[in-house]
C-alpha positions as CSV (number, residue, x, y, z in Angstrom):
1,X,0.0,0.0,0.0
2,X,1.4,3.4,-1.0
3,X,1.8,5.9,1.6
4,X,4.6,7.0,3.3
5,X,3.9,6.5,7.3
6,X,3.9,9.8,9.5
7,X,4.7,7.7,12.8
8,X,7.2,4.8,13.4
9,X,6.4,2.4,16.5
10,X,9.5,0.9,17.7
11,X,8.7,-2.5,20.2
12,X,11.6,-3.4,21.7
13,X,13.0,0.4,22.0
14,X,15.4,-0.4,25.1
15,X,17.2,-3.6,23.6
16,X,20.3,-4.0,22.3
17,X,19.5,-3.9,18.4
18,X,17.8,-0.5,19.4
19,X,20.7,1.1,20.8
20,X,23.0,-0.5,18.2
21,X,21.1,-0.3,15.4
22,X,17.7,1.4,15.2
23,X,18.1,4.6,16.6
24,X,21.8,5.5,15.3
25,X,19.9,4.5,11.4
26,X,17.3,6.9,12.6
27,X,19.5,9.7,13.9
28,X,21.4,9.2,10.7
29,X,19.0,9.6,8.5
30,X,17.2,12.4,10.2
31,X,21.2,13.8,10.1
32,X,20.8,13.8,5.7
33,X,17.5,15.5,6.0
34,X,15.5,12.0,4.6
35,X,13.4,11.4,7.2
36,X,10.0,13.5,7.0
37,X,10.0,16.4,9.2
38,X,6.4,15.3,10.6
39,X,7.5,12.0,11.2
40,X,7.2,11.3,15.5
41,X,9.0,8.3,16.6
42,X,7.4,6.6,19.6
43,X,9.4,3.4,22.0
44,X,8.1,0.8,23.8
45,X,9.3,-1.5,25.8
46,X,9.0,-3.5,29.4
47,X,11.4,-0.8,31.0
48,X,9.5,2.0,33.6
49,X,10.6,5.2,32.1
50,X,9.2,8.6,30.6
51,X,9.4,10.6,27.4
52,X,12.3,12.6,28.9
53,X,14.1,9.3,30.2
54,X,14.1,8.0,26.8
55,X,15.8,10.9,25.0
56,X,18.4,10.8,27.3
57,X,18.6,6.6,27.1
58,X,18.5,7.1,23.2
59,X,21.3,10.0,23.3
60,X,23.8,7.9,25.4
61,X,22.9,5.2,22.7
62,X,24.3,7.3,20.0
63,X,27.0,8.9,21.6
64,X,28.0,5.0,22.0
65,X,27.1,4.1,18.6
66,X,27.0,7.2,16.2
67,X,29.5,8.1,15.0
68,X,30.5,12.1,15.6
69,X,30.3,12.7,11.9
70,X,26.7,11.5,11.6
71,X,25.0,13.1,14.5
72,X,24.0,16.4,13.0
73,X,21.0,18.4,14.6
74,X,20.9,15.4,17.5
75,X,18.6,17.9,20.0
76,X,15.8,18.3,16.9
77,X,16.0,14.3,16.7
78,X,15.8,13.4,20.2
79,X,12.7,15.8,20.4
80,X,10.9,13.5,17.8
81,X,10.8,10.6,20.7
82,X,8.0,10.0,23.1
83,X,8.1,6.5,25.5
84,X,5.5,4.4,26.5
85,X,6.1,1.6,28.9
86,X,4.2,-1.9,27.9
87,X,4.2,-5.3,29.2
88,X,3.1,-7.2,25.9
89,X,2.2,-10.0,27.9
90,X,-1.3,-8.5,28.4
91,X,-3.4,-6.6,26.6
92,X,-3.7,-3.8,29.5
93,X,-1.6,-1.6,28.0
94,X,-2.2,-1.5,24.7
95,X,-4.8,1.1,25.3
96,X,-2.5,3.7,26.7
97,X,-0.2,3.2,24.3
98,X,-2.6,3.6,21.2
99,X,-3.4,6.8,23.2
100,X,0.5,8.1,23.1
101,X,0.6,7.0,19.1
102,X,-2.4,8.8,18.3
103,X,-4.4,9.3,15.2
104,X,-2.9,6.8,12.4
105,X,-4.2,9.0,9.7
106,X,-1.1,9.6,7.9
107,X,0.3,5.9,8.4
108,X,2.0,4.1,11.1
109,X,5.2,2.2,10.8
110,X,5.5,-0.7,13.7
111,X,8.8,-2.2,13.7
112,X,8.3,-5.2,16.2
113,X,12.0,-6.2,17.8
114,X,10.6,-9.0,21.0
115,X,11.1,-12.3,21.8
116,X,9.2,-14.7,19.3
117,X,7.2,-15.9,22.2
118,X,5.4,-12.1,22.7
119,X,4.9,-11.9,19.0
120,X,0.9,-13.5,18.8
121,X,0.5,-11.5,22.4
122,X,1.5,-8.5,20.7
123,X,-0.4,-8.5,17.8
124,X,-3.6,-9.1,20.0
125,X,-2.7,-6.2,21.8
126,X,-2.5,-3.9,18.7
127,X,-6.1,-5.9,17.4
128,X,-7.4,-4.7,20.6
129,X,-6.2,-1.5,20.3
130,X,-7.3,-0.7,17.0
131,X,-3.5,0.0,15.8
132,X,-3.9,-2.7,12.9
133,X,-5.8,-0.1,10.3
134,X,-5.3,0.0,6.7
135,X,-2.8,2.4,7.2
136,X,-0.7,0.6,9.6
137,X,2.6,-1.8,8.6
138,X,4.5,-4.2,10.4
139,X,7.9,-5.3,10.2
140,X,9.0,-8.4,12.3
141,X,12.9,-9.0,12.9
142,X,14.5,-12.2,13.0
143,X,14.2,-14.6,14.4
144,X,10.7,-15.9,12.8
145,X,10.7,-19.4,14.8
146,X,13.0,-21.9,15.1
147,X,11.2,-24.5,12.7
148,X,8.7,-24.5,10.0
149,X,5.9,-25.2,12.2
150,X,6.9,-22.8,14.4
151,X,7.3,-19.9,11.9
152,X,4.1,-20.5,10.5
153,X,2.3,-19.9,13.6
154,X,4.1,-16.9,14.3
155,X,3.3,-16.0,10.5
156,X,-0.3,-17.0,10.8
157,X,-0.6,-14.6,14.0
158,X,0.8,-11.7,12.1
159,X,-1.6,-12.4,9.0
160,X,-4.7,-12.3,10.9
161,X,-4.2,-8.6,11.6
162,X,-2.0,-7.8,8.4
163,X,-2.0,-8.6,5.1
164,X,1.1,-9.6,3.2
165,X,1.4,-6.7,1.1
166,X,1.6,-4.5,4.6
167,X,3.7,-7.1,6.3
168,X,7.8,-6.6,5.8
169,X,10.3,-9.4,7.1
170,X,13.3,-7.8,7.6
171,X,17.3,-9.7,6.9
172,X,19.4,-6.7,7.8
173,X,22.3,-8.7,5.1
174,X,19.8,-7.2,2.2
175,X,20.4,-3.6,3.7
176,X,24.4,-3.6,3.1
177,X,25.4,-1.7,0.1
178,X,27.8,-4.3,-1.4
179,X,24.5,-7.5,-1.6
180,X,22.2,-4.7,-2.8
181,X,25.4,-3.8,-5.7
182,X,25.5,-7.5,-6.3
183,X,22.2,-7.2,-8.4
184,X,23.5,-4.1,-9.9
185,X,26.8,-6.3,-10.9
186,X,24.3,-9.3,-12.7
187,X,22.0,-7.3,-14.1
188,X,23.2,-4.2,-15.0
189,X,26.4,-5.3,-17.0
190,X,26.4,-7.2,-19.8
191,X,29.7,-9.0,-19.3
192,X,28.3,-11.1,-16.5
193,X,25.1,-12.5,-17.4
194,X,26.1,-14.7,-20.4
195,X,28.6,-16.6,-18.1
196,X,26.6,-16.7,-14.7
197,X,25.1,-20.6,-15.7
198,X,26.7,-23.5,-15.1
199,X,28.9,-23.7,-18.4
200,X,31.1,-21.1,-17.2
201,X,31.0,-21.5,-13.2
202,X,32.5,-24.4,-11.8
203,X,31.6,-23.5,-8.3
204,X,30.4,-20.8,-5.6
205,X,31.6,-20.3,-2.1
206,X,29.8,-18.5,0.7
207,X,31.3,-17.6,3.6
208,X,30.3,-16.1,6.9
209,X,32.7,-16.2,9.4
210,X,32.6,-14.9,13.3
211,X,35.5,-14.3,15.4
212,X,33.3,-14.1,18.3
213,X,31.6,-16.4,20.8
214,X,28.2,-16.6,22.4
215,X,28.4,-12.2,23.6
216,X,25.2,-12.3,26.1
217,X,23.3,-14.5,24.2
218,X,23.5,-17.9,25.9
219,X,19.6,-19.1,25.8
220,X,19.2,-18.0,21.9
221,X,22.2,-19.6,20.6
222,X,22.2,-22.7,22.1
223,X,19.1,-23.0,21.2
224,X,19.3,-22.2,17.6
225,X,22.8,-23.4,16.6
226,X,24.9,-22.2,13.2
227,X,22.3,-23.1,10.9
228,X,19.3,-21.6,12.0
229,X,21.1,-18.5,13.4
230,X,22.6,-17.9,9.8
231,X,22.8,-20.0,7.1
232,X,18.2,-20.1,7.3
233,X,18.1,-16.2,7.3
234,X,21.6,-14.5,5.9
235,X,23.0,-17.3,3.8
236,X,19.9,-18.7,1.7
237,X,19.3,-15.1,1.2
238,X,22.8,-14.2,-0.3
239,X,22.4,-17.8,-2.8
240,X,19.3,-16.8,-3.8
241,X,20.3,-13.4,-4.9
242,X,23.3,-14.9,-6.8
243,X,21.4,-17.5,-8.3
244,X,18.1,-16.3,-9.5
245,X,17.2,-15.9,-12.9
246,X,17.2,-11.8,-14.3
247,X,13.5,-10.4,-12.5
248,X,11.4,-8.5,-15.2
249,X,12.2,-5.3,-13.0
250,X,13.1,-4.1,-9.8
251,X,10.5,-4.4,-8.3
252,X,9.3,-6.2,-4.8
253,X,7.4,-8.8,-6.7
254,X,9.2,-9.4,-9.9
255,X,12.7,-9.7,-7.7
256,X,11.0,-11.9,-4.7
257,X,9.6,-14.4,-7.2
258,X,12.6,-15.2,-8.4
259,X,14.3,-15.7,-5.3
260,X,11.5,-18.0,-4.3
261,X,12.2,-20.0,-6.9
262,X,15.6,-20.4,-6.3
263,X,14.9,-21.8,-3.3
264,X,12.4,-24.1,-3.7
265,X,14.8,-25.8,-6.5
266,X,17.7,-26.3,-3.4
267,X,18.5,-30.3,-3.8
268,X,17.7,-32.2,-0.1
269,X,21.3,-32.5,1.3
270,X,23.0,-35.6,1.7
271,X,24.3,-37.0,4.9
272,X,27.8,-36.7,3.4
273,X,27.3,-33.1,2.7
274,X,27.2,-31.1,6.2
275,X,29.6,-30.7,8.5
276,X,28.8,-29.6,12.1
277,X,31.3,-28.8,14.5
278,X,31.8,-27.1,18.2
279,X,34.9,-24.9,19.0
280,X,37.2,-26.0,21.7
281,X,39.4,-23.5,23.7
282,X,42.0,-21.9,21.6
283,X,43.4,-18.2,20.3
284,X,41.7,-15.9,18.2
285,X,43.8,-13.1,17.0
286,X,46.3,-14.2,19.8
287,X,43.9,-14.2,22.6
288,X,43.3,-17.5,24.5
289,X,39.6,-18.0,24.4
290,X,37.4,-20.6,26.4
291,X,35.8,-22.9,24.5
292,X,31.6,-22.9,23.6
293,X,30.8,-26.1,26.9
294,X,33.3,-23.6,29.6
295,X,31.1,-20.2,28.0
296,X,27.9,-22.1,27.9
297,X,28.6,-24.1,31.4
298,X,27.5,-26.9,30.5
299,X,27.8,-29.7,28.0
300,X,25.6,-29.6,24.7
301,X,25.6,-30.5,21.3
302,X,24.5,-27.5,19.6
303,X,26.8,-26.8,16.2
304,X,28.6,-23.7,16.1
305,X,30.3,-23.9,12.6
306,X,28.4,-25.9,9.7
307,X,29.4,-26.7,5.8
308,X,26.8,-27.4,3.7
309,X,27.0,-28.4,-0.2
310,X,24.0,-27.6,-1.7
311,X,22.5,-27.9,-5.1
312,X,20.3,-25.7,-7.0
313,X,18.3,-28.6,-9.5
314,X,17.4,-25.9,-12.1
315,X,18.7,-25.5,-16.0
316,X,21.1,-23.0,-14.9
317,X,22.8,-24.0,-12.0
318,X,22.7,-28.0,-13.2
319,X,25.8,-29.6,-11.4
320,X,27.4,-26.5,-9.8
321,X,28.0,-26.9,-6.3
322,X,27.3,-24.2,-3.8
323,X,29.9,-24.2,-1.1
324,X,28.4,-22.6,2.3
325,X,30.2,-22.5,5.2
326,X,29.5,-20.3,8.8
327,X,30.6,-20.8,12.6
328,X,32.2,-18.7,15.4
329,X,35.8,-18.6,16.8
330,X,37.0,-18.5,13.6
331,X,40.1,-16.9,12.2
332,X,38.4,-13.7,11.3
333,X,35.4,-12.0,10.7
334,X,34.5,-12.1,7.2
335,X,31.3,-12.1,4.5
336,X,31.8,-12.6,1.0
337,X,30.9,-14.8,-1.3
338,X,33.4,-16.6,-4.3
339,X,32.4,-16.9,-7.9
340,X,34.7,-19.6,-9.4
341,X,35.0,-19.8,-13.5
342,X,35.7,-22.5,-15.2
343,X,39.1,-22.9,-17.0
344,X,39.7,-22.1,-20.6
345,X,39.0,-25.5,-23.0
346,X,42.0,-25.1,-24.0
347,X,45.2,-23.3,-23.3
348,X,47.3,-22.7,-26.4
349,X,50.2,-21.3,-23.8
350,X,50.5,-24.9,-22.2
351,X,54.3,-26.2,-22.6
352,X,55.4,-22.5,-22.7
353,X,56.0,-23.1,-19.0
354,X,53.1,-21.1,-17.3
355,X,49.9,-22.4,-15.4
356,X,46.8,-21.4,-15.7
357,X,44.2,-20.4,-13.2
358,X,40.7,-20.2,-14.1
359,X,39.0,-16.6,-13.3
360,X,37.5,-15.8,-9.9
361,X,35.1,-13.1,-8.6
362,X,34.9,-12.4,-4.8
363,X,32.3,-10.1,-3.5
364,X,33.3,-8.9,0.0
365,X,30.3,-7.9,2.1
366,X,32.0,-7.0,5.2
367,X,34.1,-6.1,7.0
368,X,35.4,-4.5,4.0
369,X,32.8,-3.4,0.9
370,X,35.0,-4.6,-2.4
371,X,34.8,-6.6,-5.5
372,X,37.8,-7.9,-6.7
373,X,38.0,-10.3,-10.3
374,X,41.4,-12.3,-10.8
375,X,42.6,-12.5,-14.5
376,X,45.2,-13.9,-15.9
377,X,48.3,-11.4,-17.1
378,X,51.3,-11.8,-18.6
379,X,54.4,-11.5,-16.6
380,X,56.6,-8.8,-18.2
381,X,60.1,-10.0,-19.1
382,X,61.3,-11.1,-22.4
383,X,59.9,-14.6,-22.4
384,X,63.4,-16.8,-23.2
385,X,62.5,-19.7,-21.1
386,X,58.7,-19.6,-21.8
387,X,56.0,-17.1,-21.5
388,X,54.9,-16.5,-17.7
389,X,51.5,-15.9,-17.0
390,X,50.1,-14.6,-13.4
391,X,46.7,-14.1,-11.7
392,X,46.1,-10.3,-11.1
393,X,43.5,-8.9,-9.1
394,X,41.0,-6.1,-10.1
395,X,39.7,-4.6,-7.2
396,X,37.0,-2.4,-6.8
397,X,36.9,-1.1,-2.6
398,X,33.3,0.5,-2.9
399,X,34.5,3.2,-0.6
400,X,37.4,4.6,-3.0
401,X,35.2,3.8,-5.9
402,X,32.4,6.6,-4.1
403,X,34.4,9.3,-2.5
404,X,32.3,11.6,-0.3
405,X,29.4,8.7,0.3
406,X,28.7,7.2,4.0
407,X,29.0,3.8,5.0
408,X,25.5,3.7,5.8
409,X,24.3,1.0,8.4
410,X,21.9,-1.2,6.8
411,X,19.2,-0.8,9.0
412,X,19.0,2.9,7.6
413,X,18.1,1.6,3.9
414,X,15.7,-0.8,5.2
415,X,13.8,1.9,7.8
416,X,13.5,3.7,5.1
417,X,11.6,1.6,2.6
418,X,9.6,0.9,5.9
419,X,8.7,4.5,5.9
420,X,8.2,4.7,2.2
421,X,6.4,1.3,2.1
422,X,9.0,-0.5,-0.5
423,X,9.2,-4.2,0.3
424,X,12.0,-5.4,-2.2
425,X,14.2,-5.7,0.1
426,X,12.0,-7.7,2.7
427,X,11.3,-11.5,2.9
428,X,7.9,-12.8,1.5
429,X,6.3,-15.2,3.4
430,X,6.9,-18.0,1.0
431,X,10.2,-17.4,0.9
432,X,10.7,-18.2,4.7
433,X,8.6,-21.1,4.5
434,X,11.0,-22.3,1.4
435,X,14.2,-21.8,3.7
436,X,13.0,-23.5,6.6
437,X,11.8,-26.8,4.8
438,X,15.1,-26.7,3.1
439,X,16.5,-26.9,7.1
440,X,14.2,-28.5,8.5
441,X,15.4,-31.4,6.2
442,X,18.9,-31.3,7.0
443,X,18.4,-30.9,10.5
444,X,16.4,-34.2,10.7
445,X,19.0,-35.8,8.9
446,X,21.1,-35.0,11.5
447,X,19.6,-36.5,13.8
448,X,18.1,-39.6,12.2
449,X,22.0,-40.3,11.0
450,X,23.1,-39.5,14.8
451,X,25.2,-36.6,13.7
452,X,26.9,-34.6,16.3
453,X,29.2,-31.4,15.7
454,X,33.1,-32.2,15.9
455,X,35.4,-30.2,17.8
456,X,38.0,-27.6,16.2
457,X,40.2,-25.5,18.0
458,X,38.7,-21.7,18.2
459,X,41.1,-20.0,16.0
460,X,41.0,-22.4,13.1
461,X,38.6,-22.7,10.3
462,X,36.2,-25.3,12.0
463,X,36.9,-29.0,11.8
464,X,39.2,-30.6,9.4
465,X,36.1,-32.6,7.9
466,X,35.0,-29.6,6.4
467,X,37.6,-28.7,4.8
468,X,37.2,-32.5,2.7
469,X,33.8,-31.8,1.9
470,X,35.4,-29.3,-0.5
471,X,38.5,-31.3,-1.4
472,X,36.6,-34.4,-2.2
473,X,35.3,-32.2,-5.4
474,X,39.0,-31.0,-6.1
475,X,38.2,-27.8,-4.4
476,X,39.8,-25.3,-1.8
477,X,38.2,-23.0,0.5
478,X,38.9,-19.4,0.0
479,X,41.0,-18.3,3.1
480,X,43.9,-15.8,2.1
């Protein structure tokens, strides 16, 4: 629905993605003069405090988080807040807080940031309080369950007071500039498109790698594990972008149907292709760290790395593997995915005492923004003993390549199609249900073949296993 919403309800308001996140992408963006000048941004949250307490909550928040450069007119930003106190457990205070949101005549914006148990409570309360209008849209943050069945009860809840077209799922990964320029780099350059099939790509590689350990949130991540805390949201997300087929236009629809279809033609996954594992005490960049049972405190057998080979069984991607690997403790924190070409047919330099390589494209999503393509050059010299051939990298760092533009944080892009009601960059419905029957599979494999994660020392690149699940095919993880 078309309208661009005068108020934005923020559940969730004292939390952690809220200082972090929401209310530095909010400051920011009132800082470049996008947000509406009407627009009144109201918190709400378990925590007993007033409209004055807030401002000053939210302005130690970006003094944390903000960086100086971004905080311009911070006084007339902090004056758009107001604070209600709500326990969503009941629907008692719904009431006074529709009364501190007021009229919804020119569209509200709820973003709902709780724990997915308060998610059908909530949305009774905003039934009850008449806050689920025509011109109200909701936006629900991860996580959306922890199993199929599970997400569509959440799902269900949300649809009986929204419709889909009003409804935006958010992924924060489809916010960051370099996965949005990773459509621009498909489908708005010729070069790419006639060798993005599986006659020219031998493989793909995604990678999202964590240096970090559990950070405060124990009860969530042993529950959840690698693969629903990232390769069901973030990862499925970033294959479906590079593998669906060119969308009609850029539009919400036309670019989520062809995601959807991407991932609804994912091959079941052998036993023989996942790897789980649980890091051990070690050294990340030189630092002993415990391992996950001494931070957890107990024993468990929740994965915290996993490698997956998947297939996608369509014309296009017919026999190209998709390498996807994730965990924590790793080496280094890294997101990028690896587009490996084929080798030449034929290579009329062979005996002339060079080696090829075949072509590779790596995307870098963070911590760094860049795109770097490896050709093949000739060495200079005079060529007596043989001409000399060497991979040399292009790279394109995003920041150099637009001098003058912030790093924005995702979340501002996204809160901003909120506003303006642009889903393209949301999740359908159908697409969640796609990712989670895709896990949902693998995960009962695991446990009907007994599978349990194997230790590697923090520090490393997960267990050794994983690095065979690649080699078996003749391939090598990307690590320099």
């Amino acid at each position: 629905m078309s309208f661009t919403a005068g108020k934005l309800l923020l559940f969730g308001a004292t939390g952690d993605l809220a200082q972090r996140m929401l209310l530095p992408s909010l400051a920011a963006l009132h800082a470049d003069e996008l947000l509406s000048p009407d627009l009144r941004i109201i918190g709400t949250a378990r925590s007993d405090m007033d409209d004055a307490a807030y401002r000053n909550f939210a302005r130690e928040a970006l003094e944390k988080y903000l960086p100086a450069d971004r905080r311009g007119g911070m006084a007339e930003f902090l004056g758009r807040l107001s604070y209600q106190t709500l326990d969503a457990t009941t629907l008692d205070g719904f009431t006074d807080l529709a009364d501190k949101v007021g009229g919804t005549d020119n569209g509200l914006a709820i973003f709902l940031s709780t724990a997915p148990s308060l998610f059908e409570p909530t949305i009774k309360g905003l039934q009850h309080a008449g806050l689920d209008c025509d011109n109200v849209r909701m936006c629900l943050e991860k996580p959306l369950g922890t199993d199929l069945a599970t997400s569509c009860e959440i799902n269900d809840a949300v649809a009986a007071a929204f419709p889909e077209d009003r409804i935006f799922r958010i992924d924060h990964y489809l916010g960051k500039e370099t996965v949005q320029n990773l459509l621009a780099l498909r489908f708005a350059n010729i070069m790419f498109e006639p060798l993005w099939n599986a006659s020219r790509i031998d493989h793909v590689q995604i990678t999202v790698g964590e240096t970090v350990g559990l950070e405060g949130r124990v009860a969530f991540y042993d529950d959840a594990g690698a693969i629903r805390d990232m390769v069901q949201n973030h990862m499925l997300q970033l294959l479906a972008l590079v593998a669906m087929e060119p969308p009609s236009n850029f539009d919400a629809t036309a670019v989520r149907d062809e995601k959807v279809k991407v991932l609804r033609a994912l091959r079941a996954v052998g036993a023989e292709e996942t790897v789980t594992g649980q890091y051990r005490a070690g050294a990340v960049n030189g630092e002993p760290v415990p391992g996950y049972d001494e931070e957890l405190g107990k024993p468990s057998d929740t994965e915290t790395f996993v490698a997956i080979k998947a297939h996608v069984d369509n014309w296009r991607w017919k026999g190209v593997p998709f390498y996807m690997r994730t965990g924590k403790r790793l080496p280094e924190r890294v997101t990028e995915i690896v587009v490996q070409f084929r080798s030449p047919p034929h290579s009329i330099f062979e005996g002339k005492g060079t080696t090829m390589q075949p072509n590779k494209l790596v995307i870098g999503i963070q911590p760094e923004e860049n795109i770097t393509l490896s050709l093949m050059a000739k060495v200079p010299g005079l060529d007596r003993e043989g001409m000399r051939l060497r991979s040399v990298p292009l790279n394109i760092a995003m920041p150099d390549a637009f001098v003058g533009q912030h790093r924005r944080i995702a979340y501002e892009r996204l809160l901003l199609d909120l506003l303006e009601g642009d889903q393209t960059l949301f999740v359908r419905r159908d697409e969640v249900e796609a990712q989670w029957q895709w896990i949902d599979a693998i995960r009962a494999g695991w446990a009907e073949n007994g599978q349990t994660p194997k230790p590697y020392p923090a520090g490393t690149w997960g267990p050794s296993a994983a690095i065979a699940l690649a080699e078996r095919d003749g391939v090598s993880w990307h690590d320099e």
